[in-house]
Biopython code that builds the backbone (N, CA, C, O; Angstrom):
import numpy as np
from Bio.PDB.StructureBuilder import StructureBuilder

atoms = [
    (1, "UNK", "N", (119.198, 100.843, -173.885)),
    (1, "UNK", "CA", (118.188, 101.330, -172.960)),
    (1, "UNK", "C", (118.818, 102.256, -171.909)),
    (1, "UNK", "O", (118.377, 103.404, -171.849)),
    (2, "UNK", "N", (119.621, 101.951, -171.226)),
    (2, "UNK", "CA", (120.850, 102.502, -170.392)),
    (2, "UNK", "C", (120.979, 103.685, -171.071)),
    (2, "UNK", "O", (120.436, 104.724, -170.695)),
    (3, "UNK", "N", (121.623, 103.597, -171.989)),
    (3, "UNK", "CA", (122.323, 104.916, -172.824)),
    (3, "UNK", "C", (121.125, 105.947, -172.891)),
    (3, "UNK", "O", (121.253, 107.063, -172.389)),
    (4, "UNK", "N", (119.595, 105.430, -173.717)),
    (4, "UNK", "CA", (119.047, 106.510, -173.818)),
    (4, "UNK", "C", (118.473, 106.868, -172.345)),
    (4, "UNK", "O", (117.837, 107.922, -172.355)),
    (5, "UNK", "N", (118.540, 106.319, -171.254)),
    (5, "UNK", "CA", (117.813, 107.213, -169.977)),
    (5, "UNK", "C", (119.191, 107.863, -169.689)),
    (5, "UNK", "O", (119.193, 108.831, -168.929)),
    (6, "UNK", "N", (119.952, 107.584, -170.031)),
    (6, "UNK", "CA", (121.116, 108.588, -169.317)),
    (6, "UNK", "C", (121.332, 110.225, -170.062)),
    (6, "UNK", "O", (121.666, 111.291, -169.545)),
    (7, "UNK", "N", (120.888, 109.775, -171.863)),
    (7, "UNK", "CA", (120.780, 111.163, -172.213)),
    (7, "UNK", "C", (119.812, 112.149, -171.942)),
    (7, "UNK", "O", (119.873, 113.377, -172.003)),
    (8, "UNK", "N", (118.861, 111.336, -171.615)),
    (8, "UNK", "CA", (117.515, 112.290, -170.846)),
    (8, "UNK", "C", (117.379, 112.526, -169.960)),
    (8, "UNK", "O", (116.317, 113.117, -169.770)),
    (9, "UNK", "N", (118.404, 112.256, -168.527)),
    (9, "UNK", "CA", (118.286, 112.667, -167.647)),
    (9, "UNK", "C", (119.634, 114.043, -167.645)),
    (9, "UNK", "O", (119.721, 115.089, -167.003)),
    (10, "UNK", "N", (120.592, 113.349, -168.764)),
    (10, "UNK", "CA", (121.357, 114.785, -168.822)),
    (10, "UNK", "C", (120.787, 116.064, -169.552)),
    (10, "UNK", "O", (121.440, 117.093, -169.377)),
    (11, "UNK", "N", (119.674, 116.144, -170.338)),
    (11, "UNK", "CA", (118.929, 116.876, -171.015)),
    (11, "UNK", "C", (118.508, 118.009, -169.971)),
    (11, "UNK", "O", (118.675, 119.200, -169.709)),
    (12, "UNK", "N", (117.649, 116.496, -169.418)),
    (12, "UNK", "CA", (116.394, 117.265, -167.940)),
    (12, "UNK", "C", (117.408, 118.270, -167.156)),
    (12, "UNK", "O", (117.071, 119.359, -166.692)),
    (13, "UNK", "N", (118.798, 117.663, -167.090)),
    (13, "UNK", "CA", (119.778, 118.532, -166.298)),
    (13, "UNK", "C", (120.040, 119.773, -166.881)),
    (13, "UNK", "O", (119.763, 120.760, -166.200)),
    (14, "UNK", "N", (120.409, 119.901, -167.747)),
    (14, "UNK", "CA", (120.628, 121.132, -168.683)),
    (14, "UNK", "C", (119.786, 122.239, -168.801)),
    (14, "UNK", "O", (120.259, 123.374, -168.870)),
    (15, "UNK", "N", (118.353, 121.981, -168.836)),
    (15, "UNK", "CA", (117.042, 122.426, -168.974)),
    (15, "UNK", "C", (117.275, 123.089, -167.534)),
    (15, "UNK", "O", (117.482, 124.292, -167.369)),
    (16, "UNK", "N", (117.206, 122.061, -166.443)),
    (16, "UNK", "CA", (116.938, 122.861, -165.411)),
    (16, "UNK", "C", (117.933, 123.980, -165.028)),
    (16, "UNK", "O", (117.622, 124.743, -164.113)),
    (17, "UNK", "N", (119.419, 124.161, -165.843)),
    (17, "UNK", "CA", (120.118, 124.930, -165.441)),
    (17, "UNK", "C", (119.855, 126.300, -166.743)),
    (17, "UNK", "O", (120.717, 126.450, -167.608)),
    (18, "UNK", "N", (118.912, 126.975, -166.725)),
    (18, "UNK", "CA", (118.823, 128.176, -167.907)),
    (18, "UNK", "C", (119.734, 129.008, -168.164)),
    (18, "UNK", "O", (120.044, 129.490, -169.254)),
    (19, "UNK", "N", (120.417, 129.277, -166.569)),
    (19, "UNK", "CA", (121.981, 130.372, -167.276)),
    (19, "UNK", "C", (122.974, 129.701, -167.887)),
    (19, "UNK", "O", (123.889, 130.280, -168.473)),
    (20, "UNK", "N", (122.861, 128.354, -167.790)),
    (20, "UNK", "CA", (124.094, 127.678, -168.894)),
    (20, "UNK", "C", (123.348, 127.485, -170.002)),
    (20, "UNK", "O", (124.049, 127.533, -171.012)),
    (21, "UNK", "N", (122.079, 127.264, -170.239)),
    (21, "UNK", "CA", (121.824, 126.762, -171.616)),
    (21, "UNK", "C", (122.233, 127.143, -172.684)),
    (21, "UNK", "O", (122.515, 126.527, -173.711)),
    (22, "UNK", "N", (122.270, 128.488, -172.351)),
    (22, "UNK", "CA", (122.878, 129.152, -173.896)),
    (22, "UNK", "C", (124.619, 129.019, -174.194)),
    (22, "UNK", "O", (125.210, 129.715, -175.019)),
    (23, "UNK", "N", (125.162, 128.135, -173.465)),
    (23, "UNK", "CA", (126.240, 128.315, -173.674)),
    (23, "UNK", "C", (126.173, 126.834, -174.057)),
    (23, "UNK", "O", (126.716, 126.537, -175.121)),
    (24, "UNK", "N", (125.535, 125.774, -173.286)),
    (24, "UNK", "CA", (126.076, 124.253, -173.471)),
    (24, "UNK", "C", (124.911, 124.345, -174.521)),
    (24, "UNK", "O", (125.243, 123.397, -175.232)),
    (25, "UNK", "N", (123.968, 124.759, -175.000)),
    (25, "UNK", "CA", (122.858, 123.900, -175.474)),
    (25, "UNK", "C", (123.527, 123.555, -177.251)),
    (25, "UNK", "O", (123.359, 122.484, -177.834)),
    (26, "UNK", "N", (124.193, 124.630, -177.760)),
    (26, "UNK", "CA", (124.319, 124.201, -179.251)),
    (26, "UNK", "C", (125.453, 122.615, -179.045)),
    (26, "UNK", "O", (125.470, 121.696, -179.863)),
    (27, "UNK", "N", (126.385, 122.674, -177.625)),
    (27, "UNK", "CA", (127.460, 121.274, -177.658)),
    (27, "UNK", "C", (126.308, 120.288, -177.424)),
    (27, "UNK", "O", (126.330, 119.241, -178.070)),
    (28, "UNK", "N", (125.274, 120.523, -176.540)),
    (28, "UNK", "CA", (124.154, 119.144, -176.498)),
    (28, "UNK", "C", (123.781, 119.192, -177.506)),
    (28, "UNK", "O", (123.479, 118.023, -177.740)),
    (29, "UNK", "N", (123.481, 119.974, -178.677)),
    (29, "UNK", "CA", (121.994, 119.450, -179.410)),
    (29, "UNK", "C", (123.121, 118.834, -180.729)),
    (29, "UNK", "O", (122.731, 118.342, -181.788)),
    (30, "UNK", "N", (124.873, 119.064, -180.230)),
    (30, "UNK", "CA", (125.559, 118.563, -181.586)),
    (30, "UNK", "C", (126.006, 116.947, -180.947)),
    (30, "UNK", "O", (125.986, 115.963, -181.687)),
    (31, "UNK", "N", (126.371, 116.866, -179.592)),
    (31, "UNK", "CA", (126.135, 115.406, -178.854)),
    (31, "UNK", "C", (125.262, 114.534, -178.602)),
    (31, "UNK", "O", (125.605, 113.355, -178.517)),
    (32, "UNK", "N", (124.285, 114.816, -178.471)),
    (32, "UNK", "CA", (122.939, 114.193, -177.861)),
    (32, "UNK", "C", (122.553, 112.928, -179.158)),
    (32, "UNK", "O", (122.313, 111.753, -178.882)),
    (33, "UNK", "N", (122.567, 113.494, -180.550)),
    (33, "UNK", "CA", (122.306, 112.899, -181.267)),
    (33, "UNK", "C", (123.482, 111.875, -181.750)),
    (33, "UNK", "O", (123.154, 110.831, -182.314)),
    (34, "UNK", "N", (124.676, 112.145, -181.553)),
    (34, "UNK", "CA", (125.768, 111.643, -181.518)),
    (34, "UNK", "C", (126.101, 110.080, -181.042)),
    (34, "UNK", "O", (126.453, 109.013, -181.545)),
    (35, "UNK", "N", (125.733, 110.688, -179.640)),
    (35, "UNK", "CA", (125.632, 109.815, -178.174)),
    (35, "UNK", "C", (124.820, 108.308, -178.649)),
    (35, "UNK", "O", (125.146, 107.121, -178.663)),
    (36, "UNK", "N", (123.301, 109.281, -179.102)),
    (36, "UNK", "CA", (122.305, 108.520, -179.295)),
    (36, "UNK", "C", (122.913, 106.790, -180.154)),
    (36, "UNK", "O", (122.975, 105.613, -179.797)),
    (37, "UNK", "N", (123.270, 107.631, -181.483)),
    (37, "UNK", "CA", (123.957, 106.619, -182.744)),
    (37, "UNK", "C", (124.580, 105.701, -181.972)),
    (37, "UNK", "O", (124.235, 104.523, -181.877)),
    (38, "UNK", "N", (125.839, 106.409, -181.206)),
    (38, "UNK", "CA", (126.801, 105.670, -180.687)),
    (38, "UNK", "C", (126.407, 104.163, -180.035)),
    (38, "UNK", "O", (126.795, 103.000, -180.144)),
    (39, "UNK", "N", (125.320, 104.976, -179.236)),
    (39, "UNK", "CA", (124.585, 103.869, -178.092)),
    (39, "UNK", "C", (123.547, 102.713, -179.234)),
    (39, "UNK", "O", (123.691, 101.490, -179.265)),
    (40, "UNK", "N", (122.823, 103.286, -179.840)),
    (40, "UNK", "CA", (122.289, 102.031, -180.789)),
    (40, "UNK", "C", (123.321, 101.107, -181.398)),
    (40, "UNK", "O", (123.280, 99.878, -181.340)),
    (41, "UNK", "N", (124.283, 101.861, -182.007)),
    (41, "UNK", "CA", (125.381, 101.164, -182.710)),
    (41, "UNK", "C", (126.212, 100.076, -182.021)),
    (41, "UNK", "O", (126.903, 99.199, -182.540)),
    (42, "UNK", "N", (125.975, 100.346, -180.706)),
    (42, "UNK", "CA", (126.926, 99.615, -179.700)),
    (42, "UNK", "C", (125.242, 97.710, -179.544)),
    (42, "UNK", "O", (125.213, 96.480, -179.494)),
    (43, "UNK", "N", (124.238, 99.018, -179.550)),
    (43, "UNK", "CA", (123.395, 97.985, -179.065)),
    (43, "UNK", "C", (123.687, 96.811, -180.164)),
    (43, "UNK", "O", (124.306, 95.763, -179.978)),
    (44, "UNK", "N", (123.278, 97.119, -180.954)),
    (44, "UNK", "CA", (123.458, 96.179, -182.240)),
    (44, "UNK", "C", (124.402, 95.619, -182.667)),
    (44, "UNK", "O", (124.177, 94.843, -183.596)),
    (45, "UNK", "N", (125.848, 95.768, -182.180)),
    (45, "UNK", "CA", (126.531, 95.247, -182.205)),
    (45, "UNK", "C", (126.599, 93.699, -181.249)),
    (45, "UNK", "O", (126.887, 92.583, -181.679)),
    (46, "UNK", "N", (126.185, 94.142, -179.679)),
    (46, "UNK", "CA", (125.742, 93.342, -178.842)),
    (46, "UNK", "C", (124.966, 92.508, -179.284)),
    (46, "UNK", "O", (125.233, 91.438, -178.737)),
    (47, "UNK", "N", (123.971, 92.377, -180.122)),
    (47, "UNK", "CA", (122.864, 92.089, -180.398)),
    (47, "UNK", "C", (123.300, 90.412, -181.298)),
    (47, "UNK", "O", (122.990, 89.224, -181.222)),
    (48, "UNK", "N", (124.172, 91.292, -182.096)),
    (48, "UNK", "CA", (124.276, 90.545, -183.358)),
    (48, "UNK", "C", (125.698, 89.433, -183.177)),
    (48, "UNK", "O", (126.030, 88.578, -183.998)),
    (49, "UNK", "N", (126.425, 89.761, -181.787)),
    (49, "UNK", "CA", (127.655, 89.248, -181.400)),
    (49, "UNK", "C", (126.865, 87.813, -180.675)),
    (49, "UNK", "O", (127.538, 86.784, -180.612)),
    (50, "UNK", "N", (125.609, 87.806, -180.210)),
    (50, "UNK", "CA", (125.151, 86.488, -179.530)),
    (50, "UNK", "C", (124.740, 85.427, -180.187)),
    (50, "UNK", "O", (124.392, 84.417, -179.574)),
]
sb = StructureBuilder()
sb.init_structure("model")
sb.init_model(0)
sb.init_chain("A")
sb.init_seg("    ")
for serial, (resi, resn, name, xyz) in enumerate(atoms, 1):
    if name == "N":
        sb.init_residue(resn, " ", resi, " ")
    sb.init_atom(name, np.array(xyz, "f"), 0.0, 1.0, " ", f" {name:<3s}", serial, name[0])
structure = sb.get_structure()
């Protein structure tokens, strides 16, 4: 839960900065989904460790 508000508030950040987008947006859109995995993968690990 953590993980995904943190990638959407770094999104919202990105967005609001337009003269960087074109430079960070192809490293977000190859992290973001990355991140995402990472963070479920972690959840479920948690999950399944109790």
């Amino acid at each position: 839960m953590f993980i995904q508000k943190f990638l959407y508030e770094e999104d919202f950040c990105i967005n609001m900065n337009n003269h960087q987008a074109s430079t960070f947006h192809p490293l977000g859109n190859f992290l973001n989904p990355a991140l995402a995995l990472l963070g479920q993968s972690l959840r479920n690990y948690q999950v399944g460790k109790n």
